[in-house]
N, C-alpha and C positions, 0 to 999 in steps of 0.2 A: 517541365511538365508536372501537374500538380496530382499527386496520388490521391487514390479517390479510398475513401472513407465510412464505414457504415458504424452505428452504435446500435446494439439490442441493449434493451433495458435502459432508452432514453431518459424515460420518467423518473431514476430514481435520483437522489442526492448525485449521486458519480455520474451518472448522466447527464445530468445539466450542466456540472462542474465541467466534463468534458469538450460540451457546445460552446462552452465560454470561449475556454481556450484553444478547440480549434478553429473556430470561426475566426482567430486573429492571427493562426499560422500561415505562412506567404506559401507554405509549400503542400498542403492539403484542400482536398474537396468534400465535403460531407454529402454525401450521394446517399443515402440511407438512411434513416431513424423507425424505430420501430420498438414498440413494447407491451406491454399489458394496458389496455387503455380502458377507461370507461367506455359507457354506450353512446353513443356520437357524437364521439370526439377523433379527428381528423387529423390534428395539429396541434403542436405544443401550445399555443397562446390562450388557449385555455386553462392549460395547466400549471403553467410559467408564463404571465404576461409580461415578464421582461423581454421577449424574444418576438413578439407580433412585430411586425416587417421590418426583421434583423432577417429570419430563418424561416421564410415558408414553405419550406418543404415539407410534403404529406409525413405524418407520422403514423406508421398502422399497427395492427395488433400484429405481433410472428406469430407467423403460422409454419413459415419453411424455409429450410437453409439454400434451397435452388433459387429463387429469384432475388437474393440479397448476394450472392454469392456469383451472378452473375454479370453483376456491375460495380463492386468494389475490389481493390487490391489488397486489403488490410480491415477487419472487423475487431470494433471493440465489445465485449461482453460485460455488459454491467448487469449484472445476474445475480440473483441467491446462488446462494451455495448451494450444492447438487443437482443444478441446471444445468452449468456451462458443457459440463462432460456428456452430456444424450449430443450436442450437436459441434462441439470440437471437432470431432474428425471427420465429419462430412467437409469442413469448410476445409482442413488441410488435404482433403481429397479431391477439392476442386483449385489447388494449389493456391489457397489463399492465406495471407499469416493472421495470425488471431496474437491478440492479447487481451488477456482471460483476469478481470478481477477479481473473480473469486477465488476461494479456498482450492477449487477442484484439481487443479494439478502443481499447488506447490509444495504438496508431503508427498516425496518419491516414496517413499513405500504405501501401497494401496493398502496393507492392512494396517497401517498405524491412520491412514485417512478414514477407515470404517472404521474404526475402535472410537474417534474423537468425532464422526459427522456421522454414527449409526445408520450408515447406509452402505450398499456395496456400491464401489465404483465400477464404473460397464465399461469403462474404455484403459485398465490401468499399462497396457501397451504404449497409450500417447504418453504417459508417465515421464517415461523415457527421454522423450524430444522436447519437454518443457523446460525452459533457460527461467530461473529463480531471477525474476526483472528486478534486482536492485540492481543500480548500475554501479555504483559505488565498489561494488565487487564484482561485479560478472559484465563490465563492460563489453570486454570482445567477445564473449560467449552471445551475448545479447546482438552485437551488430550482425551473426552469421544465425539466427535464430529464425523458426518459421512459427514458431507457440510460447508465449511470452505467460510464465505465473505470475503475475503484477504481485507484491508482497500486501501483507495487510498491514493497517494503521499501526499497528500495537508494534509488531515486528519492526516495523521499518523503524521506529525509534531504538527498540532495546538494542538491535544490534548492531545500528548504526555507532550505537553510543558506548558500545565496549571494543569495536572490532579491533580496533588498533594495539589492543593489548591482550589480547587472550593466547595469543601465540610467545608471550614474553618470557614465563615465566617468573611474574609477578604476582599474581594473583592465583588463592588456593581456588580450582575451577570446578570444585565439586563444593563450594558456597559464596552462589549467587542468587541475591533478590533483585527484584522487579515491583516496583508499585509504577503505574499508570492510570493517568486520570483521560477523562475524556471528555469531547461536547457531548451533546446529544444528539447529533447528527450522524454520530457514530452507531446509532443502531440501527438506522435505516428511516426510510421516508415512508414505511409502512405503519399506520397508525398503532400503538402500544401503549399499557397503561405504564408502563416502566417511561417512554419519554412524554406522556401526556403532562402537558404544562403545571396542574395541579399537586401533580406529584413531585414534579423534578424540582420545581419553583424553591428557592432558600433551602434546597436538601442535596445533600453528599451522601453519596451510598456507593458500596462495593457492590460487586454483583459477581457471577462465575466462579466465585471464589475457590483454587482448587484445581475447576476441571473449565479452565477456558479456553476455546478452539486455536487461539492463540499457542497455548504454551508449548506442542508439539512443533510447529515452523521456527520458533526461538531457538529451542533446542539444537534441533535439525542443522542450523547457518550456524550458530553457537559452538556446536560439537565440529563441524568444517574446520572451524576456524582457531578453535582451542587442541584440536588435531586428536580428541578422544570425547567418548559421550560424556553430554552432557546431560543435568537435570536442574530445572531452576527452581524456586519459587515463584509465582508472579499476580497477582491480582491487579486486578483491573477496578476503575471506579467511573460512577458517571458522575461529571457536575453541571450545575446549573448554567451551561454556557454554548451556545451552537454549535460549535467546532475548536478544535486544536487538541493539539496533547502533549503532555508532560510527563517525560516517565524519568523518574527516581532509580538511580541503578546502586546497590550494593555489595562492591567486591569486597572481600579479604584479601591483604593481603599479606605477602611471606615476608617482605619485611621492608621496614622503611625506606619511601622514594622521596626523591628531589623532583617536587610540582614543578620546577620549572626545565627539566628534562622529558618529563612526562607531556606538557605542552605542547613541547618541540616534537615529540615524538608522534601526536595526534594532527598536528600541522601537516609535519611531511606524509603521514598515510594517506593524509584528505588535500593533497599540493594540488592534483589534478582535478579535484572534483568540485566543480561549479555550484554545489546547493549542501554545502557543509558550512558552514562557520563554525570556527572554533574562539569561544568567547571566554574572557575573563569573568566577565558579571556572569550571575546565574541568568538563565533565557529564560521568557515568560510568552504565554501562548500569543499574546497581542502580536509582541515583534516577527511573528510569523504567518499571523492570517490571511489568508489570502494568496502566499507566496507559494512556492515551491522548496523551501528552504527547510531544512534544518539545524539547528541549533544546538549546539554542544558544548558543556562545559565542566569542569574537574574539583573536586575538592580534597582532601586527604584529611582525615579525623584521628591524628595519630593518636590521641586518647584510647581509642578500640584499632586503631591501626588496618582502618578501613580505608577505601575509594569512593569517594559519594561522586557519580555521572548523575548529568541531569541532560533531558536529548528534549526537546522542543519540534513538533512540526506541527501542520496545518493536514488534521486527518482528511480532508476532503479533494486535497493537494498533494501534497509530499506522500501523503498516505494510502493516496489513492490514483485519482485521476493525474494530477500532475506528473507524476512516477512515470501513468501510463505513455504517456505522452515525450515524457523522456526516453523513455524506452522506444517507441516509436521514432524520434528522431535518432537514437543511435542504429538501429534495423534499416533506415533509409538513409542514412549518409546525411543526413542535417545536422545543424549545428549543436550540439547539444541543447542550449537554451531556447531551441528557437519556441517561440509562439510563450514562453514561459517567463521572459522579466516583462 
């Protein structure tokens, strides 16, 4: 029996990416769409005519969590941030699981989420019962979950791509950078002069530099995982390219390793997990577009007696929607891959 499926915030980039892929899962139904829509318009194929008689179902503006919540099992939220949480807990009140892409319940502490999203959060109780959806680490947390925090693009690379080693004892864990680059798709499908074509076109530019909403959920898995706080470095950049992302990791370390123990050692952490590769050549955003995958791979600069990590994914996939999906098949007992090679 096929579980039935709703997406708010059809419209946006994670939205659509979402329709792709479930529309080719054997074991879901998409019973729902609905978002912010222009003035009469009814149905995606205005908005996305890739999808005219693929998906006709009515797509309407949300107005309320009761009649959405009335005919699916599982609701995705492609939302701005500071949206998801006004209507989170109506839907796990109506016993429904959510998995939430925005920001709003992946920093367990509510005041480090108002310090870095300057708003108060109104539900920080659901705080609580949110399972951090990287599956890579919180798989069985994730399979017994009712409120899924999907990670964001930026994260799901930095911490994919050190996690293996922050618990070693290798690396000084109070000097770590992060540079990450990204498409443009990573700012959203709301119009902005930051991704207007004129601007972005043949230019490279950081942005956040400092204070981006990012570096708080880095930290956060970071400091889990390194077993004391942590604090990074990290700026972010946009480049001229739709999607994917590349982020540059900077360890110290205590003192000289054997790269090809360290290999072995990132292999076995990622034995079980279907959307890791661990690669000799450095990864480039191409070999991942479109997939679900991530890409990882090791350098050692024993001149400065650093770790150069380099983590590769497809922000609209691995960093977003894909994830979600992943996440969604480990909460219902699917395969992990499924609807995703």
């Amino acid at each position: 029996m096929k579980i039935k499926v709703g997406i708010i915030g059809a419209t946006g980039y994670a939205g659509k990416e979402l329709i792709h892929l479930l529309l080719r899962h054997a074991g879901v139904e998409i019973v729902s769409l609905s978002a912010k829509l222009p003035a009469n318009t009814t149905s995606l194929s205005p908005i996305f005519p890739e999808f005219k008689g693929i998906i006709d179902l009515p797509c309407i503006n949300f107005e309320d969590v009761e009649p959405i919540a009335k005919i699916v099992d599982l609701v995705f939220l492609a939302l701005p941030h500071t949206v998801s949480m006004k209507i989170v807990p109506e839907f796990l009140e109506a016993g429904k699981k959510v998995i939430d892409l925005s920001a709003d319940f992946r920093l367990q502490d509510a005041a480090v989420y108002e310090q870095w999203y300057h708003v108060q959060h109104t539900c920080p109780k659901t705080i609580n019962e949110a399972v951090y959806g990287l599956p890579e680490l919180y798989r069985e947390e994730i399979k017994k979950a009712r409120l899924i925090a999907n990670p964001g693009c930026y994260p799901t690379s930095a911490i994919l791509g050190v996690a293996p080693i922050l618990n070693k004892g290798l690396v000084d864990l109070n000097h770590i950078m992060v540079n990450s680059v990204s498409g443009v798709s990573g700012v959203g499908r709301e119009p902005s002069l930051k991704a207007h074509f004129p601007e972005r076109n043949e230019s490279f530019a950081a942005y956040s530099v400092g204070i981006h909403r990012h570096i708080p959920e880095i930290e956060q898995e970071l400091g889990k995982l390194g077993g004391q706080e942590i604090k990074i470095t990290f700026v972010a950049h946009l480049a001229p390219m739709d999607r994917g992302i590349l982020s540059t990791i900077y360890l110290q370390l205590k003192k000289e390793i054997d790269l090809k123990n360290l290999f072995a050692l990132y292999n076995e952490f990622y034995s079980s997990c279907p959307f890791v590769r661990i690669r000799e050549e450095f990864p480039e955003t191409k070999w991942v577009t479109g997939t679900n995958y991530c890409d990882i791979s090791i350098k050692e600069d024993k001149r400065m007696r650093r770790l150069i990590v380099l983590s590769s994914l497809d922000n609209l996939i691995k960093g977003a929607s894909g994830q979600a999906v992943q996440n969604m098949n480990l909460m219902y007992g699917f395969e992990e891959t499924s609807g995703l090679r």
